[in-house]
Every structure is written in C-alpha cells, then in structure tokens.
C-alpha positions as CSV (number, residue, x, y, z in Angstrom):
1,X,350.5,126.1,85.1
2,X,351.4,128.8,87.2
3,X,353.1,132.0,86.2
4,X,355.9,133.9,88.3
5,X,355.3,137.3,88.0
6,X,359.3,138.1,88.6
7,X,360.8,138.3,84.7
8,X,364.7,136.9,86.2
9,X,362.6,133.9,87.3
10,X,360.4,133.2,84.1
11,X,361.1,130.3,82.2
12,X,362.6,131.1,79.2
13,X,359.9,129.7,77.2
14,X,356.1,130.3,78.8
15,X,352.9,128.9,76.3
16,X,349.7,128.6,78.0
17,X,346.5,127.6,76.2
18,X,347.9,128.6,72.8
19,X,345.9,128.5,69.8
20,X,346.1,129.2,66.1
21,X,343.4,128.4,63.3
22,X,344.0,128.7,59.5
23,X,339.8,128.4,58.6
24,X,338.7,125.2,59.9
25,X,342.2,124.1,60.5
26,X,343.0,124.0,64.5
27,X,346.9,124.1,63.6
28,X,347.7,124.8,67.1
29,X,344.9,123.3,69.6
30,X,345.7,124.9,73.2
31,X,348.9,123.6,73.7
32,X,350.6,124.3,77.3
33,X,354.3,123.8,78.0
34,X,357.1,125.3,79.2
35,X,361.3,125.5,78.6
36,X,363.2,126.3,81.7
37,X,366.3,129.0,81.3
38,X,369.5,127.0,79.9
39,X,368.2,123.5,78.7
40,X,367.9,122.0,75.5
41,X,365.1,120.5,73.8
42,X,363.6,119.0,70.8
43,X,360.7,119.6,69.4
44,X,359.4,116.7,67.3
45,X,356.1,116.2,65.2
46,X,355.3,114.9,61.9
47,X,354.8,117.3,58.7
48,X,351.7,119.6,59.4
49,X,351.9,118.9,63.1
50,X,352.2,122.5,64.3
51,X,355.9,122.7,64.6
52,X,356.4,125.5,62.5
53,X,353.6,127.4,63.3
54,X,354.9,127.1,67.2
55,X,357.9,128.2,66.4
56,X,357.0,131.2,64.2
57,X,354.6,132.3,67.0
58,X,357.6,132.2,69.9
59,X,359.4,133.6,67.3
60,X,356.7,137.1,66.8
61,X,356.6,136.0,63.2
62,X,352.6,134.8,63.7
63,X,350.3,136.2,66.3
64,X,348.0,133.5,68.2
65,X,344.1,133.5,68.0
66,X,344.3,132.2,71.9
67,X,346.0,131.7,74.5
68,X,349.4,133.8,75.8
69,X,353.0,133.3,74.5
70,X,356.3,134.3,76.7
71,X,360.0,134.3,75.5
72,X,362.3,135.3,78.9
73,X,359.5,136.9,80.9
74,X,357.9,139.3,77.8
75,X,355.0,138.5,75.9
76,X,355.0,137.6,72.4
77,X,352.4,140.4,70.8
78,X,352.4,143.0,73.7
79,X,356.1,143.2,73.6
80,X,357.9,141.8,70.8
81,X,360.3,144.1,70.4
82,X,362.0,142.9,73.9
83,X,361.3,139.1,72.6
84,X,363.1,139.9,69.4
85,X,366.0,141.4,71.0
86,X,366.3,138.2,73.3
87,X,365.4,135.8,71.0
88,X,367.2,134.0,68.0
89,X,365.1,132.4,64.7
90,X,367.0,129.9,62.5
91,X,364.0,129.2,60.2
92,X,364.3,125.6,58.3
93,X,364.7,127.5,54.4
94,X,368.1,129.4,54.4
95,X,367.8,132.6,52.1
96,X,370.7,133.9,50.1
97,X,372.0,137.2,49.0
98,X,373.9,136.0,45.8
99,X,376.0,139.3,45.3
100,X,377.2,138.9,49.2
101,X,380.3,136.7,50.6
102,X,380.0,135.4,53.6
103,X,381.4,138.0,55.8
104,X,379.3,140.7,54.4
105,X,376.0,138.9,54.4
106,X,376.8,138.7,58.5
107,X,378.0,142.4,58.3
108,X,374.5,143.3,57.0
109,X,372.4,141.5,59.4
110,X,374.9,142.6,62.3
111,X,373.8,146.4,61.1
112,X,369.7,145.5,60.9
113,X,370.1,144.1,64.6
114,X,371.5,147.5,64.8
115,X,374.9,146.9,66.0
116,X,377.7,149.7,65.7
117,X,381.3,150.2,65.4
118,X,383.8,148.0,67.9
119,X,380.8,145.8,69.1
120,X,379.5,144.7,65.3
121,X,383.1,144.4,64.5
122,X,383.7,142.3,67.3
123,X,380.7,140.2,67.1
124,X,381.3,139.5,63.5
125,X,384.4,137.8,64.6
126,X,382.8,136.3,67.5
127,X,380.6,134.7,65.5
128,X,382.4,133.8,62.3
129,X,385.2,131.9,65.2
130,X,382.1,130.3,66.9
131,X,380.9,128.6,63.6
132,X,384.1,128.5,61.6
133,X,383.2,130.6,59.4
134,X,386.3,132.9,59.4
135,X,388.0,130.2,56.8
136,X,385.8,131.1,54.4
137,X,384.9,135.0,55.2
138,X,385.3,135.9,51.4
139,X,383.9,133.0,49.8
140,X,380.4,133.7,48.0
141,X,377.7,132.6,50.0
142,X,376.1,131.1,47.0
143,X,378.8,128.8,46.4
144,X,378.6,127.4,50.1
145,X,377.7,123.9,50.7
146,X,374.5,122.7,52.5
147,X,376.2,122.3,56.6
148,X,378.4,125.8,55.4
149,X,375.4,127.3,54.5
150,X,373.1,126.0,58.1
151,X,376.1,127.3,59.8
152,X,375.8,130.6,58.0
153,X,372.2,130.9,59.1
154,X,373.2,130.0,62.7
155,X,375.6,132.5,62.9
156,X,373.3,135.3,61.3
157,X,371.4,133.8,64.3
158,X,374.0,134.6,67.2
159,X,374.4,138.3,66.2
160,X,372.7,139.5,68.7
161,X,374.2,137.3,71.6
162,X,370.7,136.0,72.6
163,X,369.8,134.3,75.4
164,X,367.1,131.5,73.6
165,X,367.6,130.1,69.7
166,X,364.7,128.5,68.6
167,X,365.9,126.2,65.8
168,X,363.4,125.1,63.0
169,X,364.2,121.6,61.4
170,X,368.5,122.6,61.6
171,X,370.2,119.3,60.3
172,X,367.5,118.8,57.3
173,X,369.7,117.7,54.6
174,X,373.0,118.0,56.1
175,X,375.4,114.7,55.5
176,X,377.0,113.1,58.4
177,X,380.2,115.0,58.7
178,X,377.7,118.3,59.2
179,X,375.4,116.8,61.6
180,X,378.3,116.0,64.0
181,X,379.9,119.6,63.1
182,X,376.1,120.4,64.0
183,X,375.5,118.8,67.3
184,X,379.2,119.9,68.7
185,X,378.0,123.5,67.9
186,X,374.8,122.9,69.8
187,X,376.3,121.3,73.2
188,X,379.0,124.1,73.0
189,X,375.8,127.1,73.0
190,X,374.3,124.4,75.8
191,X,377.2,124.8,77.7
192,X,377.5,128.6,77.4
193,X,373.6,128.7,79.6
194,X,372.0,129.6,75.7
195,X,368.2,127.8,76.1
196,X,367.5,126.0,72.9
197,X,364.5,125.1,71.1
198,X,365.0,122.4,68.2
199,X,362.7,121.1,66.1
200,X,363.7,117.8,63.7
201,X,362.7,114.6,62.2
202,X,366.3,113.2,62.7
203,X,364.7,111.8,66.0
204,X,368.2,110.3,66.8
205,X,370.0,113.4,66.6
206,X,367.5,114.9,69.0
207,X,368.3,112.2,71.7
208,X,371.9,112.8,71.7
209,X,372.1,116.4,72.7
210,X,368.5,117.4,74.3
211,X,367.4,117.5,78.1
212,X,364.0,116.9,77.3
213,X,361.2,116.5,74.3
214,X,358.0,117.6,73.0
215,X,355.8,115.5,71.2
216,X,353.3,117.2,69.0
217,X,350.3,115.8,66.8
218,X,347.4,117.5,65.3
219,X,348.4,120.7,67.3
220,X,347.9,118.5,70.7
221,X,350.8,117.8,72.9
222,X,350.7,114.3,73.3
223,X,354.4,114.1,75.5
224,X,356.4,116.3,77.1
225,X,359.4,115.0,79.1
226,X,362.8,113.0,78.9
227,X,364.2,110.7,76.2
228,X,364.0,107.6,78.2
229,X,360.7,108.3,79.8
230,X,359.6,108.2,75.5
231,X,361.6,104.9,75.0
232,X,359.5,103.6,77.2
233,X,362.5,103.3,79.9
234,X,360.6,104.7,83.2
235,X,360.6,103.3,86.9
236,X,356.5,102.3,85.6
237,X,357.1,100.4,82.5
238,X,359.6,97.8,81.4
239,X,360.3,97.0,78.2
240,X,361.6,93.4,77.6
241,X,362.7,91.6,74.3
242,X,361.6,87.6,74.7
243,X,362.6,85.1,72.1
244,X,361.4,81.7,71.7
245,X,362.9,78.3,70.3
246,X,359.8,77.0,69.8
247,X,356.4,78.3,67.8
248,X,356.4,81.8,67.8
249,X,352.7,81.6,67.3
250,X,352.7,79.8,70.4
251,X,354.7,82.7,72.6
252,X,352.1,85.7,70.8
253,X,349.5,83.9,71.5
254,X,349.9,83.3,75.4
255,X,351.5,87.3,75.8
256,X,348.5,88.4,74.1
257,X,346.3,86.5,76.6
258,X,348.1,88.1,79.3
259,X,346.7,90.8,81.0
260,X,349.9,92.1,82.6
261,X,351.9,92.3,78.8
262,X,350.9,94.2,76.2
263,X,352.5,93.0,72.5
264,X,354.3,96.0,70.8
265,X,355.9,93.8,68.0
266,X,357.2,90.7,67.3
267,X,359.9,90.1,64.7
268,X,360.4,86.2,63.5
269,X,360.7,84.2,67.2
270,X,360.8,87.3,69.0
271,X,358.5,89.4,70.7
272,X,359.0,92.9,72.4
273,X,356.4,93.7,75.1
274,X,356.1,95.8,77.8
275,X,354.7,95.5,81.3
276,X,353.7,97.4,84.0
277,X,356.4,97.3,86.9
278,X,354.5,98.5,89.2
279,X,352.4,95.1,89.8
280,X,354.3,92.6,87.1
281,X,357.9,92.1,87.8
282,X,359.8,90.7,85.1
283,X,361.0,87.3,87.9
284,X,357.4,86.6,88.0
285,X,356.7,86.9,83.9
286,X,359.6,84.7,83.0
287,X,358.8,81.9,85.5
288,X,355.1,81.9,84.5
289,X,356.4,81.7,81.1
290,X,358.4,78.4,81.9
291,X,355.5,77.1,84.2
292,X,353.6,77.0,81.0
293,X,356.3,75.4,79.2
294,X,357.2,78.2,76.4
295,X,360.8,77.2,75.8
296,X,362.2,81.0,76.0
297,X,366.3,81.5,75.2
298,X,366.0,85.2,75.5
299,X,364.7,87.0,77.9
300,X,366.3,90.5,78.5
301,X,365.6,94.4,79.3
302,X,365.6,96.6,75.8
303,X,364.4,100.3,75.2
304,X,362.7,101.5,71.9
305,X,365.1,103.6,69.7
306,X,363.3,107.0,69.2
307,X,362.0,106.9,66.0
308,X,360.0,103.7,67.3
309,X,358.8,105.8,70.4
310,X,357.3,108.8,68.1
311,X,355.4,106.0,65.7
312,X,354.5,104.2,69.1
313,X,352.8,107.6,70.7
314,X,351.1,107.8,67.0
315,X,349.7,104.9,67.3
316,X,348.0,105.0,71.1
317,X,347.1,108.6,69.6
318,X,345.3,107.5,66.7
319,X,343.6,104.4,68.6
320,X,342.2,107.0,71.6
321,X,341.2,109.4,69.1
322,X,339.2,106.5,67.5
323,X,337.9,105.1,70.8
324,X,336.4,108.7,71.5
C-alpha cells in the first residue's frame, strides 16, 4: 500500500502493518487498511477481536508496538496533537459528571478543546441543534436516558468540528426508537463530507448506512470491502436457495457431490449453496438438477443477511487456520 506524500490527498484513515501485543497476546497482528476522506464504514469483529484496541490507537489513546498509524495525513505518535485536533473519539462507556446538566457538561468539554468566547458559544448551540439536545439543555445528565445519553457523547464529540469520528460500539443498548434517531444522525454527518469509523455488533445497522466494512478476527483482517461483496452477492459467486419436494437427504446428498456447489446450510427441504459464476451458471445447475430427476419447486437467487456473512467468514477462518 502506497503512501501520498501530499497531506490534502491522504486518506483520512492510513494503517500500515500495525501491531500491538499485550505479553503473548498479538491483539493487533499487522493489519493494513485504509478509509478514504468522506465515507462511512463499519468496523465489525467479535469481543476481543482488536476493535477497540484499533480504535484507541487511531484515536492516540494507545501507542503501537509496529507498524505506522495516520489520521488525515499526520501520524498517530509523532504528531498527535494535529490528530487530536482533527479527530473525534466516541468511546463505547459514556462517563458522567453527576453535578452537570447537559449544557454545562458540553460547556466544559467545549473549554478543554479550548474553545473561546462567540465560537464555544456558537458551537455549543451548533451541537446541542445537531443532536437535539437543546430540549433538554438543563436537564441533569444523570437523569438522561440511554439514546439521550449516546447523543450526549456524540455531541461532546462534534465540539471541535472534526473532519473523522471514530465511533466505538455507538448503538450498544439503545432501543429501536434510538437506533433510527442514531442512524439519521449518522447519514446527516455522512452527508456533511465528515469520514466515519463505526464499530458494532448490530451487523444490520452497519449495512444500512456504511460504504464499506472491515472484518476483523484475532487482530487479522480477514475482509475489507462492500456489504454485498460479504453477503456473498459479487459478479464471482452466486448464492441460490433450492428447495425440494422430494427427500431432502436426496437433494444434500447430490450438491455435496458436486464439485461446482458448495452446501452452506440447509433448513428442512431446502438448501442454500453457492457457486462459482464464473464457470457454473445457475441454467446449467438447475437443468442438471432435473436431468437427475431431483423434483426441485424452488430454485431462486438469495444473499446472506449480515450477521450470517460475519459467522460464514468465521467459519472459512477457523477451518484455514486449522488446515495450516
């Protein structure tokens, strides 16, 4: 991965080779990728994955043992005071100021990112307006409910105007009125040219309002692209959904023997497969089906949801890791 020396056309997020061990533990394993200026996307991994640690590292809160770190053209340890100031961290645990309401717990964050006079002033109610906070700029923040309190954090997160949020597990325990208040505030930074980083486990959420995902495991990127290239829905690989009148034993036995299909799942007489469209054509598999007299009454294109995709790439993880 090449690196333009020119900061205006950086990425906004740079990782090359990045590393970071806790003792034995490889909780980051030379990962490469990088987020171009004004996209979305998700960050998605399993508990212990190396999410967090990521994230805290783009974020200068963690220095790496390897590798190099940018955020908009500066580096993460040689100059994280210029990633700080362009750089927003909404960490997944929300801390509270009990004695504060909610317009002077932004007041005092507004004043550590060193704002002043008209510009805090008018940021405070930039931000307040942005999230909706202004209804409630005198309520206690401790009497705030979860999605008021997330929107709280993001807002403490906007003070500064900058130009890439990274955003650590946001919806966790939000209900669904919150999540959609959520992802409306999300397309609307999207659509003002903010680059955001997201990590979650609501996999579905994800789908709706990235451009692209990561898939990390074991501190290893095992994906990085779009959505439907995950699912499974790619000009290389088709995923079909066959069902059978007759003995489902019958259908899994003869896709198994198949060397074009491979079996993902079957669920009472139907199977899900995929094949590779590049020398199987879904014509040719349904007529050898019927050649071989498999009574098939459904035959039809499908795409995995995402939370099937991330316990799919798991799986071929797991069984590569073993094979090695």
């Amino acid at each position: 991965m090449s690196l333009d020396t020119s900061q205006s056309e950086e990425p906004a997020i740079w990782v090359e080779n990045l590393e970071r061990r806790f003792g034995s533990l490889n909780a980051v394993d030379g990962i490469s990728f990088s987020v171009e200026r004004g996209k979305v996307v998700g960050f998605i991994g399993a508990n212990g994955a190396g999410k967090t640690t990521t994230m805290r590292i783009l974020s200068t809160l963690d220095v790496p043992d390897a590798g190099q770190v940018r955020v908009m053209g500066y580096d993460v340890v040689s100059q994280a005071a210029e990633v700080r100031r362009s750089l927003g961290w909404m960490p997944d645990a929300f801390g509270k100021y009990k004695n504060l309401d909610v317009m002077e717990y932004l007041d005092f964050f507004a004043r550590a990112y060193g704002l002043k006079g008209a510009l805090r002033r008018q940021r405070l109610k930039e931000v307040s307006e942005f999230t909706e906070l202004d209804q409630i700029a005198r309520s206690p923040v401790f009497t705030l409910s979860k999605g008021q309190s997330q929107r709280l954090s993001l807002a403490r997160t906007l003070l500064n105007d900058p130009a890439v949020l990274i955003l650590d597990e946001p919806a966790a325990g939000l209900d669904p009125k919150a999540r959609v208040e959520l992802k409306r505030l999300v397309r609307l930074l999207a659509s003002m040219g903010k680059t955001l980083f997201i990590s979650s486990h609501i996999l579905s959420e994800l789908d709706e309002v990235c451009d692209s995902l990561l898939f990390i495991e074991n501190g290893k990127i095992l994906f990085q692209g779009k959505s439907d290239d995950l699912k499974g829905h790619s000009e290389e690989r088709l995923l079909l959904e066959i069902e059978t009148e007759g003995d489902p034993a019958a259908l899994l036995a003869w896709l198994h023997s198949s060397p074009a299909v491979q079996v993902d799942r079957e669920s009472g007489k139907t199977c899900f497969v995929s094949i590779d469209a590049t020398t199987t054509s879904r014509k040719e598999l349904l007529r050898d089906l019927i050649k071989d007299d498999l009574p098939i009454v459904g035959f039809r294109k499908t795409e995995r949801k995402l939370e099937e995709a991330f316990i799919h790439h798991l799986k071929v993880a797991g069984e590569r890791k073993v094979g090695s």
